[in-house]
C-alpha positions in Angstrom: 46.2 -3.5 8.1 47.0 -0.1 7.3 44.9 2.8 9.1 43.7 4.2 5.3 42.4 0.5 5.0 40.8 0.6 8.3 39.2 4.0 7.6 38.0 2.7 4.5 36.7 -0.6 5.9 34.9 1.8 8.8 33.4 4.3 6.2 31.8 1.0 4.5 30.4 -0.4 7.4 29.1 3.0 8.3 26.9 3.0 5.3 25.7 -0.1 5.5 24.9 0.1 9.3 24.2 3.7 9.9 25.4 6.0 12.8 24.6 4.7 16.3 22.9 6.2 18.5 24.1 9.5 21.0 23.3 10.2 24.5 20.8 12.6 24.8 20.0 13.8 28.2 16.5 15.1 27.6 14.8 11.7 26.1 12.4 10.3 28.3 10.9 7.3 25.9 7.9 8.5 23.2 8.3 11.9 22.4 5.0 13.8 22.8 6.0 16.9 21.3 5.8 15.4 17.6 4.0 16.9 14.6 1.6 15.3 11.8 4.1 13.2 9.6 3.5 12.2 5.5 0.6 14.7 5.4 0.6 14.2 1.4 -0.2 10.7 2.0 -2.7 11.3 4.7 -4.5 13.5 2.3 -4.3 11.3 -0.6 -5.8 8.2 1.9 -8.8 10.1 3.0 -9.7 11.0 -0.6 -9.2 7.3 -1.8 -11.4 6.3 1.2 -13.9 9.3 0.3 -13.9 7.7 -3.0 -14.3 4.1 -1.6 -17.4 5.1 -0.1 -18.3 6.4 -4.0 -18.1 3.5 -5.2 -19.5 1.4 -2.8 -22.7 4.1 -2.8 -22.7 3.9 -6.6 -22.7 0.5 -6.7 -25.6 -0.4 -3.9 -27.8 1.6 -6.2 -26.8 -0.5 -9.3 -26.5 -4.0 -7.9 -29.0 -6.4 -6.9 -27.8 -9.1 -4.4 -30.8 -11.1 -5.2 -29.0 -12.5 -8.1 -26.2 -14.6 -6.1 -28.9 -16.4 -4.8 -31.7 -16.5 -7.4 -31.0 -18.2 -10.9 -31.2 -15.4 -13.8 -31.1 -16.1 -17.5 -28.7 -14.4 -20.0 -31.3 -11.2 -19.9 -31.4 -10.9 -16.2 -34.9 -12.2 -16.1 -35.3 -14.3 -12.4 -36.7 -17.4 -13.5 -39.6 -18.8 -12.0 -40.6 -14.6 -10.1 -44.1 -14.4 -9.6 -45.8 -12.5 -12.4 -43.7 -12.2 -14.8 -43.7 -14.8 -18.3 -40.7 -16.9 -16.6 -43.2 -18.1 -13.4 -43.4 -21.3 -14.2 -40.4 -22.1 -15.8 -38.3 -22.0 -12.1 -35.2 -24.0 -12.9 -31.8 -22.3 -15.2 -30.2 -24.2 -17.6 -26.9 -24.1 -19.3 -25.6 -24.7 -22.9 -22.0 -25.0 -22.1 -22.0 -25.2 -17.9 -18.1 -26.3 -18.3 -17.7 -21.9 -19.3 -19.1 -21.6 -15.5 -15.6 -22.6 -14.2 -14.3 -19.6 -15.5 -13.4 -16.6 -13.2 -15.3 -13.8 -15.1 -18.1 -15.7 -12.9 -16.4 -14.3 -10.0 -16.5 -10.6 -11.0 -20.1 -10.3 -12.7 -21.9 -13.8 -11.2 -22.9 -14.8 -14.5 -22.0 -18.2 -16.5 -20.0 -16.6 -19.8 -22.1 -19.3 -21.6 -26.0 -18.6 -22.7 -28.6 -19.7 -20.1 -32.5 -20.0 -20.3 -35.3 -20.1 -17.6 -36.7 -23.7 -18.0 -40.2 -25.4 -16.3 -38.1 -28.7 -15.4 -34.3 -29.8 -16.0 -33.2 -32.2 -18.9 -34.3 -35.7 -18.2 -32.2 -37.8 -21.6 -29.6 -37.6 -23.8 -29.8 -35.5 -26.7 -27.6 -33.9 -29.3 -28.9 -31.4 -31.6 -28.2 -33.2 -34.6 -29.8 -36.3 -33.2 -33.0 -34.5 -32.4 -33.8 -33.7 -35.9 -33.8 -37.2 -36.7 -36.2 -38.4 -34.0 -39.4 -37.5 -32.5 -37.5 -35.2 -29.6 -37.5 -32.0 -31.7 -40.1 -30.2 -29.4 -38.8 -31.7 -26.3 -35.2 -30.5 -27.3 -36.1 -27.0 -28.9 -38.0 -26.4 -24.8 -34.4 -26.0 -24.4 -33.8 -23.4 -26.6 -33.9 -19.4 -27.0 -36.7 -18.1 -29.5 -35.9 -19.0 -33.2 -36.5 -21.2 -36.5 -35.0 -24.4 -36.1 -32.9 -24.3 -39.2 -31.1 -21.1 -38.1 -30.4 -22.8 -34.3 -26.9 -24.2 -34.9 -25.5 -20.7 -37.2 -27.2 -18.5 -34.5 -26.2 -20.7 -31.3 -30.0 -20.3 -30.1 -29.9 -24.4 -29.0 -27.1 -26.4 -27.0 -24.9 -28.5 -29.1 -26.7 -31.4 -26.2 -28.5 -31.9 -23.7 -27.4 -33.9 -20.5 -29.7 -35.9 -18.4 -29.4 -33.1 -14.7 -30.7 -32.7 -11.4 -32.0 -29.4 -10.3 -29.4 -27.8 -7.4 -30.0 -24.7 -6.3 -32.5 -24.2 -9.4 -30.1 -24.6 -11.4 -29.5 -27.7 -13.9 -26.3 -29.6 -13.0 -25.3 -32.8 -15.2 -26.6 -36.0 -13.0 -23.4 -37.9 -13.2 -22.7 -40.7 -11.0 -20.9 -44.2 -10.5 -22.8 -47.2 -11.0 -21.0 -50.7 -10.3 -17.6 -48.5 -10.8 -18.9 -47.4 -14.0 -19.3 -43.7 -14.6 -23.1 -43.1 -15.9 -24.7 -40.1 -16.9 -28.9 -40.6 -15.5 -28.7 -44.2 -16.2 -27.0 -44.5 -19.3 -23.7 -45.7 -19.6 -23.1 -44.6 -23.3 -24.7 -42.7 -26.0 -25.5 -42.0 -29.7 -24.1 -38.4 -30.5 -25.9 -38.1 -33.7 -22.9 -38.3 -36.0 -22.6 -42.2 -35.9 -20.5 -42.7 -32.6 -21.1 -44.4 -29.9 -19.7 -42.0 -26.8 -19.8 -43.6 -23.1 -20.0 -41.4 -20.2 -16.3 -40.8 -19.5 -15.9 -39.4 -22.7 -19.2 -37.1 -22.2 -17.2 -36.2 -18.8 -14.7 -34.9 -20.3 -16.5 -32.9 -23.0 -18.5 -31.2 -20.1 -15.2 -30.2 -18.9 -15.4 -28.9 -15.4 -19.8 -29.3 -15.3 -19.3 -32.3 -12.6 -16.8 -30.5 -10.8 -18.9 -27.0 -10.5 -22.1 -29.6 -9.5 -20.0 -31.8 -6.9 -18.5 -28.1 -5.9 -22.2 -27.0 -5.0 -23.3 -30.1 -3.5 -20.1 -29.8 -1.1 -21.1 -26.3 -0.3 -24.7 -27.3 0.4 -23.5 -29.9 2.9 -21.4 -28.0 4.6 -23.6 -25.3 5.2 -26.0 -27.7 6.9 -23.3 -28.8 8.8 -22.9 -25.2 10.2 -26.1 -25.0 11.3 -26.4 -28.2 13.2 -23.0 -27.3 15.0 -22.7 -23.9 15.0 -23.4 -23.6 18.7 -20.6 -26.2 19.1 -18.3 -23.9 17.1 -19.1 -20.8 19.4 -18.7 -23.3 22.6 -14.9 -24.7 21.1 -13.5 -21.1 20.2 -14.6 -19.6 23.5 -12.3 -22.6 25.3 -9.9 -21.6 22.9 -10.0 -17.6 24.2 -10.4 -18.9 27.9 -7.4 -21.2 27.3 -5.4 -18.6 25.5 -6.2 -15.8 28.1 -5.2 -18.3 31.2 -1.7 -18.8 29.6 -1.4 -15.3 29.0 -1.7 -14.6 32.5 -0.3 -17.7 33.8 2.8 -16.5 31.3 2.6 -13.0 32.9 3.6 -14.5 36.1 5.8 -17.8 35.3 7.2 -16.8 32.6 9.9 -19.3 32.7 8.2 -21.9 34.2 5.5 -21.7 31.6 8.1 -21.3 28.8 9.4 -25.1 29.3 6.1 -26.2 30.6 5.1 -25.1 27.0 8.2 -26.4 25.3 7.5 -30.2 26.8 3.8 -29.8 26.3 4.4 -29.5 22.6 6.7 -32.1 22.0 4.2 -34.7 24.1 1.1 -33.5 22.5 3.0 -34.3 19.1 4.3 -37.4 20.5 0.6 -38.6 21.1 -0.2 -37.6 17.4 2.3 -40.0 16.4 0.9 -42.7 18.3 -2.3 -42.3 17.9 -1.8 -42.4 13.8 0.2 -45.6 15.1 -2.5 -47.3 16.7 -5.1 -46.1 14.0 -2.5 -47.3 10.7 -2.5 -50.9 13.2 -6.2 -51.0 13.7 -7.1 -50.8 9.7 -4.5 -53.7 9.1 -6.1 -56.2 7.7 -9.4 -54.1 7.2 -10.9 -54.6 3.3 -10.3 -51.7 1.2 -7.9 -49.9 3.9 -4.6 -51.3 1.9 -6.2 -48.9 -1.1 -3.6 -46.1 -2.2 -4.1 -42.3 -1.8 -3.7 -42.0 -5.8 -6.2 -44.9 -6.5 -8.4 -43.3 -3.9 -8.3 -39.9 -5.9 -10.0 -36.6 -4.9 -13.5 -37.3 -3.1 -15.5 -34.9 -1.7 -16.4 -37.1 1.5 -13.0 -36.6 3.7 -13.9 -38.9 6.3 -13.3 -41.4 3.4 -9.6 -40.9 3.6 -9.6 -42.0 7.5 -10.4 -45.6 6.2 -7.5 -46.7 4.7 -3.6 -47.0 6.2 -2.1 -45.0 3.9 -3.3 -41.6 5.2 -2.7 -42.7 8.6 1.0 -43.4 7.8 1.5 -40.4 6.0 0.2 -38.8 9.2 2.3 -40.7 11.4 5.3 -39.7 8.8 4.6 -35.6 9.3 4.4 -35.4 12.9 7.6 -37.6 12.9 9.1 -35.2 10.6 7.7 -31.9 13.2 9.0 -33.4 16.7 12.5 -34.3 15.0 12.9 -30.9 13.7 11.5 -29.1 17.1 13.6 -31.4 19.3 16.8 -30.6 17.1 16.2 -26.9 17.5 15.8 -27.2 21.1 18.9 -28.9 21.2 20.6 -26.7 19.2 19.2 -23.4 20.3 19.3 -24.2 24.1 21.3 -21.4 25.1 19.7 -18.9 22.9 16.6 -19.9 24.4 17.6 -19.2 27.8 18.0 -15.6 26.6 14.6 -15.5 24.8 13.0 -16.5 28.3 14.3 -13.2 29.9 13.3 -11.0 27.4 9.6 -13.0 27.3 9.7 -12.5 30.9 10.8 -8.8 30.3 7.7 -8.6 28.0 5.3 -10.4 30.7 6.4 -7.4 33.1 5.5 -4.7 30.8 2.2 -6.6 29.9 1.4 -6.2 33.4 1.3 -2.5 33.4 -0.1 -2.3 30.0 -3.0 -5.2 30.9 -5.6 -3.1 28.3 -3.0 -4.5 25.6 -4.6 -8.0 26.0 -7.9 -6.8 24.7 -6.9 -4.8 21.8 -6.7 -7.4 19.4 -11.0 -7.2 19.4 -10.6 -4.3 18.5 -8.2 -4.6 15.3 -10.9 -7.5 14.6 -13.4 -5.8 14.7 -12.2 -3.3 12.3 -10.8 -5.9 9.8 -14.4 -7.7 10.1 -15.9 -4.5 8.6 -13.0 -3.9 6.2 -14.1 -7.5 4.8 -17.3 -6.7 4.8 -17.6 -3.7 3.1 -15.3 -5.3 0.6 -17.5 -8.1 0.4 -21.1 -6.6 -0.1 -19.3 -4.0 -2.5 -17.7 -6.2 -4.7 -21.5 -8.6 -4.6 -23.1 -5.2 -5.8 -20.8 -4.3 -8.6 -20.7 -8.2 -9.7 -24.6 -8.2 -10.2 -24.8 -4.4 -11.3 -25.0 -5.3 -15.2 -28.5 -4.9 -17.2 -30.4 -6.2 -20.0 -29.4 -3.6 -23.0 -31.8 -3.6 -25.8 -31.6 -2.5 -29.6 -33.4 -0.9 -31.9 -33.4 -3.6 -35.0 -35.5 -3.1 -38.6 -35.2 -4.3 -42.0 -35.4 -1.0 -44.0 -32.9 2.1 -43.4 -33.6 3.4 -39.9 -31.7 6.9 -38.5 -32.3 5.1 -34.9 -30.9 1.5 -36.2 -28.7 -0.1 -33.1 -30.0 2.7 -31.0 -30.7 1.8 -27.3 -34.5 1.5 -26.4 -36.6 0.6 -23.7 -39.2 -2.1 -24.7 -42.0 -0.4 -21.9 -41.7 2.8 -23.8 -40.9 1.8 -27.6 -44.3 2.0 -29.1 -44.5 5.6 -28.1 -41.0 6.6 -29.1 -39.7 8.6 -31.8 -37.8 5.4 -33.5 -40.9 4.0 -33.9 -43.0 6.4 -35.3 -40.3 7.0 -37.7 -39.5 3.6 -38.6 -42.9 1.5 -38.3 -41.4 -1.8 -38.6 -38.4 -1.6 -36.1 -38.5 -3.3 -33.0 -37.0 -2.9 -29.4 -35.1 -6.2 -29.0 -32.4 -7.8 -26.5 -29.0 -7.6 -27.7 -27.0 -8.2 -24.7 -26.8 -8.2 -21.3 -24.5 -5.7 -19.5 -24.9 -2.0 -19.9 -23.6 1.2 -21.6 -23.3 3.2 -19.2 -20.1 5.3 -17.8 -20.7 3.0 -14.4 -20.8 -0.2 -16.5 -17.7 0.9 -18.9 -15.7 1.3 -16.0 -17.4 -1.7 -14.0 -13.6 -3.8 -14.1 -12.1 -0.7 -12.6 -14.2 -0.2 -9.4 -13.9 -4.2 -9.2 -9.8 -3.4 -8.9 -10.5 -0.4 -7.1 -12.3 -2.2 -4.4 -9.8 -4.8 -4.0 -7.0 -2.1 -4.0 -8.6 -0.4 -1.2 -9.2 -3.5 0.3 -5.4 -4.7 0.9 -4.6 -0.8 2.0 -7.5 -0.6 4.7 -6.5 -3.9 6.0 -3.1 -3.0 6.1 -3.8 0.8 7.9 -5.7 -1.6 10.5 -2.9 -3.8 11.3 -0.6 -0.7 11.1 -2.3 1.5 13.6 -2.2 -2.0 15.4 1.1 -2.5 15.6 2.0 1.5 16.3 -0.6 1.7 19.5 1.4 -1.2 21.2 4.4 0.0 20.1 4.1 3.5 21.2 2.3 1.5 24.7 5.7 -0.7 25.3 7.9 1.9 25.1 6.7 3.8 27.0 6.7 1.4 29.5 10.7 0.9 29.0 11.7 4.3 29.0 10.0 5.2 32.2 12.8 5.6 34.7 10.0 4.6 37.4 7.9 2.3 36.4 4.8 2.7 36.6 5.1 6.4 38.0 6.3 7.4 34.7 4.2 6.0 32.5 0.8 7.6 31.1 -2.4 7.1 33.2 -3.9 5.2 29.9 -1.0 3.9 28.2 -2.9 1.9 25.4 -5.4 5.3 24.7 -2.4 7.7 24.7 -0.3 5.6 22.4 -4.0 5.4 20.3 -4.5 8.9 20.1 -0.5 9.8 19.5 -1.0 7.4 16.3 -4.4 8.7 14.8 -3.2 12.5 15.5 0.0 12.6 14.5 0.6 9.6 12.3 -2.3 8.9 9.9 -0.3 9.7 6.7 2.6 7.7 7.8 0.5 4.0 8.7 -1.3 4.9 5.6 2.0 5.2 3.4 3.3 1.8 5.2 0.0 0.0 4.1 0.4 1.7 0.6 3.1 0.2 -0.2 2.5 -3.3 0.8 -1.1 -3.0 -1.0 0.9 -2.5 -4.3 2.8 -5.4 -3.7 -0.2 -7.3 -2.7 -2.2 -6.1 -5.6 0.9 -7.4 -8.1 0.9 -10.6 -6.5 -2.9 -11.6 -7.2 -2.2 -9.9 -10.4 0.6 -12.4 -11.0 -1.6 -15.4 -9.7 -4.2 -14.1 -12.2 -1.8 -14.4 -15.2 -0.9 -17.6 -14.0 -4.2 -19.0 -14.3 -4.7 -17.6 -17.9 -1.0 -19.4 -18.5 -2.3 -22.6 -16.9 -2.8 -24.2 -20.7 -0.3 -22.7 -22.2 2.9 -24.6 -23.5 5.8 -21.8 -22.9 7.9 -22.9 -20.6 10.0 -19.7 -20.4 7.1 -17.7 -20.0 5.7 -20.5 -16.6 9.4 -20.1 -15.5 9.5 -16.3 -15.4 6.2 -16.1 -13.7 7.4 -18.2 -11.6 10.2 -16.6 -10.6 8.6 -12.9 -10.1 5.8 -14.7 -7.8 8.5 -16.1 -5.7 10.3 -12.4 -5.8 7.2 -10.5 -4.9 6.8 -13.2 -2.3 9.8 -12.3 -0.3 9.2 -8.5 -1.1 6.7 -9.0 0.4 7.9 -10.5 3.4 10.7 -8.2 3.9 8.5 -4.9 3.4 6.0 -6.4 6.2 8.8 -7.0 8.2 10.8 -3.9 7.7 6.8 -1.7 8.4 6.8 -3.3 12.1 9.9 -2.4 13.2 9.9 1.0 11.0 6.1 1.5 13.3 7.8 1.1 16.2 10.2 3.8 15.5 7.5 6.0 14.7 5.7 5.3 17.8 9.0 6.1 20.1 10.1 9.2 17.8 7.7 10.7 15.7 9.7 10.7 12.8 8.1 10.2 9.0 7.9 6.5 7.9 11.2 6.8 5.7 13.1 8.3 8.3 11.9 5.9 10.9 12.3 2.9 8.2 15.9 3.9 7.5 16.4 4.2 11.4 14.8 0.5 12.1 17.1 -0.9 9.6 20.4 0.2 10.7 19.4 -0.2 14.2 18.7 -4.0 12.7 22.0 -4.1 10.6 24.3 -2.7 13.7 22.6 -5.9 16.2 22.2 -8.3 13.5 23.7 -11.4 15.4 21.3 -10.3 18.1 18.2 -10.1 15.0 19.0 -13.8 14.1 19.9 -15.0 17.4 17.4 -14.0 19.5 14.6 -12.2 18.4 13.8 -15.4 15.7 14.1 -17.6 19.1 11.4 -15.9 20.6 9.3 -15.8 17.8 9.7 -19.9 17.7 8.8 -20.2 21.4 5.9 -18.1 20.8 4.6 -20.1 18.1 5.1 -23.0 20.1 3.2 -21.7 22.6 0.4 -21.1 19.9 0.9 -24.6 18.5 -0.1 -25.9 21.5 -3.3 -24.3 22.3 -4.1 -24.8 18.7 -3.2 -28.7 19.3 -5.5 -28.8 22.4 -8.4 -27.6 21.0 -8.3 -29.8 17.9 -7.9 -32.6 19.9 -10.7 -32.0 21.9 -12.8 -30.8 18.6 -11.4 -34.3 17.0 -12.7 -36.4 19.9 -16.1 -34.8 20.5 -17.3 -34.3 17.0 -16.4 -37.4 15.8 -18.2 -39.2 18.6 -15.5 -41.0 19.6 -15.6 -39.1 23.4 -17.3 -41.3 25.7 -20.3 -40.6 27.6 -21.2 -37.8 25.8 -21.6 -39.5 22.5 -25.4 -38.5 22.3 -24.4 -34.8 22.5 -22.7 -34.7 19.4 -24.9 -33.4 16.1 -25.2 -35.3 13.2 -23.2 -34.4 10.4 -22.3 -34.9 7.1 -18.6 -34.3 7.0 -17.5 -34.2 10.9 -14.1 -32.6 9.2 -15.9 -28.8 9.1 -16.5 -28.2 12.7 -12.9 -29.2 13.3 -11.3 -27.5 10.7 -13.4 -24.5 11.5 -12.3 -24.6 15.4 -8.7 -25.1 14.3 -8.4 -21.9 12.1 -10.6 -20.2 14.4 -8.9 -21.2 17.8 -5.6 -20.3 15.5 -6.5 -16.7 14.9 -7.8 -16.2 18.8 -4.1 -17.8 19.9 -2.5 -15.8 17.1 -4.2 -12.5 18.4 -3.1 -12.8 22.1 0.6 -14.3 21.3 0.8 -11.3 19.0 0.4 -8.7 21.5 3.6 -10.9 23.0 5.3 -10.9 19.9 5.0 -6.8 19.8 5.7 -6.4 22.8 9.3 -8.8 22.6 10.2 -6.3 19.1 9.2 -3.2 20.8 11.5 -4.0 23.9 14.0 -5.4 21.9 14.7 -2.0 19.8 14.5 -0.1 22.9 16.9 -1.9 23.9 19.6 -1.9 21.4 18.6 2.0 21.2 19.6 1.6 25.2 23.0 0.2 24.6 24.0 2.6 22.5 22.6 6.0 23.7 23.8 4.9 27.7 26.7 3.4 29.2 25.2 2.0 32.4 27.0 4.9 34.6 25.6 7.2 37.0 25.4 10.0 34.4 23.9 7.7 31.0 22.2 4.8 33.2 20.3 1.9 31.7 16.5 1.7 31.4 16.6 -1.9 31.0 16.8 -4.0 34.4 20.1 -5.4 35.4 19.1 -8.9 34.9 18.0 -8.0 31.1 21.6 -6.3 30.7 23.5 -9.1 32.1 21.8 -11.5 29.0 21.3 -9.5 26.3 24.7 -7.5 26.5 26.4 -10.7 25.0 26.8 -11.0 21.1 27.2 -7.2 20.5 28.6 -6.5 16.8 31.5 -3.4 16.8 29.3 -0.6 15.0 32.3 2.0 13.5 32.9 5.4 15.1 31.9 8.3 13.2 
């Protein structure tokens, strides 16, 4: 090859991978001599929390809460409040309920679909046409809004029919049910709708669209609630083991780090292996069992889980997953052997600087307790601005009127100028609402919120991720460790990042909140698209979800490391994203050899806690742990403790390994940064130990001379 080539070739590479790092005599690790970085974005983050707090004041003086819980009609009226006209009319009834499946219900908590205060839920089978012909036309038209009966079906004042319904809630839900396999509607299996047809209750199913499903939904919800509070105690009891169990590895992992790491590694693979033969010795004990030979599709969806672990099918799809998991671990084990040798020494590396920086284990509560109140205050704001509309009423008259279609206040109208100038108007409802500014631009403080909400939960996790990282680092670059490193490494680090930093964590979390926000924006359009019969138009959605998917990924990945950089040199978040990436790009092989391998044991080492716990969870809340059998509350669906411990004992594992996990990417960028700024000679010496330079040194990639 020809030198021009070579030069050509090197200049390439040398965009791609950046310039590597120069000796620099006076670096000592973080530099604390820094100024404030992306100050414009610091600025524009305040105001666009100043004017998060706005909104959330505006809308706790609009909303009323009371109306998630309470049932209100299509005027805003409670039904069944003491002392007003609607107190004895307690239950809410629905002329279309399938509209309630709709997510408009989410934004504003009201069915799109009109709804009435009624004294007692439909008890028959009615259509409107039907009624007229029989003696049920004042028993029907109790079901519906003021008006002359010939005007009900031009005006939509009545329901097209009435459903026999059980009150949930207080509110009417069709009372549809299975009788001898048959699906029956009260206790009629078919029906006369009026118009000469005979309709049975599958059809009538399918007409109420999604009724049974909202009602079975609610009935779930109900149930599992109770279930909370009969084990909730239980709950608190399983994720505390979970912490205790979490924080003893931690520790044990601070100190036999190797030991632990294969201790972990063959803990795994046997807890899996006793997954598979338990779902053996379960798919054996149904054989043979009637009804356990039934499918998983004839079976369909039921709302009663437990019902699933009665038949062999579930068992031996089970059996067929955790298969599926130890063949795949055991594979990469065997494939990865030598790599993981290497990710033990730098997980050891990382248990050593744990040890100095042992505050680092307890910082987790506190980025959970800042998310908890990010999701709160998103929560109760969104609840206010979803039940901040109003009953709007009209001025309405028969001769010409100057205030005709004029907002009025029925308390006030018989005093008003609109009716002293137009005697036989009246103040009447026309819609519920409001014309307001606030409710105009109701939709945007609904986006707003959620907006805010991805960038505050992202600046959490950010200023997360840049305390530990600013913590760890210091730690490596200390030449004496730990004479060299900060009294309070966790609160310096803490303080360096709120100081100094603000605009750039906040321009991080910006941009991943945009990409966030286009993704449930995306999910939303698929939704609307659900019914729809373009193809290309499913195809292309589908294909920007999955794009924004891995943007997604990439940007979250490219913020850590570009957060560590920021915590070591105080440099704005492009700068110190460009940096992270070359560093990346000129130690790739090392990126997808060994940084992945450690992020596999680490999950491992999560798996298995998580895997203890359920276990335990499975065996004591399903009674089936002996001796302390009478212990065990009684529940409807078993399932929701479990599943609750498993997410929760999860997120405990997840926030303990993650401090790890930092600490491995922090250490590992210091030391590629090491490599190239020092030589290992008396003049540039390393800052990593000799042990960690005789592992990690292997599997450099040639970066080009400048």
């Amino acid at each position: 090859m020809s030198p021009k080539a070579k030069l050509h070739i090197q200049k390439m590479l040398f965009f791609v991978i950046g310039e590597p790092r120069k000796y620099d005599p006076t670096f000592k690790g973080p530099i604390h001599n820094r100024g404030c970085t992306d100050i414009i974005c610091c600025i524009l983050f305040i105001l666009a929390l100043l004017g998060y707090f706005a909104v959330g004041i505006l809308a706790w003086s609009q909303g009323d809460p009371r109306k998630v819980i309470y049932p209100t009609d299509s005027r805003g009226q409670f039904c069944g409040q003491a002392g007003t006209p609607l107190e004895n009319k307690p239950n809410l009834f629905y002329f279309n309920i399938m509209k309630c499946a709709s997510p408009l219900v989410l934004l504003e908590f009201q069915c799109p679909t009109p709804q009435i205060c009624v004294e007692k839920c439909p008890d028959r089978f009615l259509t409107l046409l039907n009624a007229f012909k029989t003696a049920d036309l004042k028993y029907y038209k109790s079901y519906c809004k003021e008006g002359s009966a010939p005007e009900v079906l031009k005006t939509g004042l009545c329901p097209a029919m009435i459903l026999p319904s059980k009150p949930l809630s207080r509110r009417c839900f069709p009372a549809f049910s299975k009788k001898n396999g048959v699906l029956v509607v009260g206790n009629q299996t078919t029906f006369d709708d009026g118009q000469g047809k005979i309709r049975n209750a599958k059809d009538l199913l399918e007409g109420a669209g999604n009724a049974t499903i909202v009602r079975e939904a609610r009935q779930l919800a109900m149930k599992i609630f109770e279930d909370y509070t009969h084990s909730w105690y239980w709950i608190l009891i399983g994720l505390v083991i979970a912490m205790v169990i979490s924080l003893i590895f931690i520790i044990l992992l601070r100190f036999l780090a190797g030991i632990m790491v294969w201790v972990m590694i063959i803990l795994v693979i046997l807890v899996i292996g006793y997954g598979i033969f338990h779902c053996y010795m379960e798919y054996a004990s149904l054989k043979g069992t009637p009804g356990a030979n039934v499918t998983l599709q004839e079976l369909g969806l039921q709302a009663d889980f437990s019902v699933y672990l009665q038949i062999q099918q579930t068992w031996l799809a089970f059996m067929i997953i955790l298969c599926i998991v130890e063949v795949i671990i055991i594979l990469l084990l065997i494939f990865l052997r030598k790599r993981i040798l290497i990710a033990i020494a730098l997980i050891k590396e990382a248990s050593r600087a744990i040890g100095y920086v042992m505050s680092s284990l307890f910082y987790p509560l506190l980025t959970f307790i800042l998310l908890a109140l990010v999701i709160a205050y998103w929560a109760v704001t969104a609840i206010f601005l979803s039940t901040s509309n109003e009953p709007v009423y009209k001025v309405f008259n028969d001769t010409a009127c100057e205030y005709s279609r004029n907002t009025c206040k029925p308390e006030t109208f018989n005093t008003s100028a609109a009716k002293l100038a137009c005697p036989d108007a009246k103040c009447l409802f026309a819609f519920y609402g409001g014309e307001s500014p606030y409710h105009k631009y109701l939709i945007a403080f609904q986006f707003y919120n959620v907006f805010l909400f991805f960038w505050c939960a992202n600046f959490v996790t950010a200023l997360g991720q840049v305390t530990l990282a600013g913590a760890f680092a210091s730690y490596y670059w200390a030449s004496k460790k730990p004479d060299d490193m900060p009294a309070f490494p966790i609160f310096s680090s803490l303080g360096r990042a709120l100081r100094y930093h603000t605009g750039s964590m906040a321009f991080g979390s910006l941009i991943l909140a945009i990409v966030q926000v286009i993704r449930v924006l995306l999910e939303y359009v698929d939704y609307k698209l659900k019914g729809a019969q373009n193809r290309f138009a499913k195809f292309l959605l589908c294909c920007l979800k999955c794009c924004f998917w891995c943007l997604e990924k990439f940007i979250k990945f490219l913020n850590r490391n570009a957060y560590i950089m920021i915590a070591i040199y105080g440099k704005n978040f492009c700068t110190s994203a460009r940096d992270a990436f070359f560093l990346l790009m000129r130690n790739i092989i090392r990126v997808a050899v060994l940084d992945k391998v450690t992020d596999f044991l680490l999950f491992l080492g999560k798996l298995l806690i998580v895997a203890a716990v359920g276990i335990l969870s499975f065996f004591f809340f399903s009674g089936k742990m002996k001796g302390i059998e009478s212990t065990t509350p009684a529940l409807n669906y078993y399932w929701v403790p479990i599943v609750t411990v498993i997410i929760g004992s999860y997120l405990i594992a997840h926030g303990f390994f993650s401090v790890y996990a930092m600490c491995v990417d922090t250490l590992f960028l210091c030391f590629c940064e090491d490599l190239e700024r020092n030589d290992g000679s008396a003049e540039r010496p390393y800052f990593m130990s000799p042990e960690l330079h005789d592992i990690l040194s292997e599997n450099a990639l040639p970066v080009p001379s400048k």
